[in-house]
Steps between C-alpha positions, in 0.01 A plus 500: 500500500802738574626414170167594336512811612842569448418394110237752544627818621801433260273479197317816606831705525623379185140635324544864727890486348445393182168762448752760637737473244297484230310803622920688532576396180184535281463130417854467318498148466200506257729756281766281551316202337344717262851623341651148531182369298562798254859416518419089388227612230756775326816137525230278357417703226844592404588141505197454265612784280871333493362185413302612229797689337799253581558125335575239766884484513477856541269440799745278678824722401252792663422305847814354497702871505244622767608307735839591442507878451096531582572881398654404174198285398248800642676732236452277223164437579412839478696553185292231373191614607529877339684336176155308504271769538673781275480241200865405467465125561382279208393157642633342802847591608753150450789419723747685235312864560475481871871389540586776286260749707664374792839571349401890461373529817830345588730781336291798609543375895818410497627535892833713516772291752702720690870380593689637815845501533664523835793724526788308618615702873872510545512309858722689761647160601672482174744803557675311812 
């Protein structure tokens, strides 16, 4: 019976807390949901759009990069998308054209290495 009522007054401060914060933060978690739901519609119909567009080596080349450079892949997949909607794509896009894509986007974001060289310090100990 103690138990029961422990179970009880825990539940009812757990509704008081949880009404509180949704009444301090305006209900976020339903906005929350709502712009992850957005977010999963917009991913689903790029990927629909992509598939449309790109033969099936080309797929795999494409899934296999994002999981390697995911922001690589992302820039291609936008390249593709506005190549797709301005016209300049005739058919499906072939292994061949996206490795070549991928090439340009290569070249333009090349990463610069830097290379320091220590100066050698004449040690004191030397002189003696």
């Amino acid at each position: 019976a103690l138990f029961k009522m422990a179970d009880d007054d825990l539940a009812a401060i757990r509704a008081k807390r949880l009404a509180e914060l949704e009444a301090q933060y305006g209900g976020k978690p339903q906005q929350a949901q709502k712009g992850e739901d957005d977010k999963r519609r917009q991913e689903e119909m790029k990927n629909t759009f992509l598939m449309q567009i790109l033969e099936q080596g080309a797929r795999a080349r494409l899934s296999s990069i994002s999981l390697v450079k995911p922001e690589k892949a992302r820039a291609v997949e936008n390249m593709l998308i506005q190549m797709a909607q301005s016209g300049q794509l005739q058919g499906k896009v072939g292994e061949a054209q996206l490795i070549a894509m991928l090439e340009k986007i290569s070249q333009s974001t090349q990463k610069t290495t830097v290379k320091f060289e220590r100066r050698k310090v004449d040690s004191d100990d030397e002189d003696f």
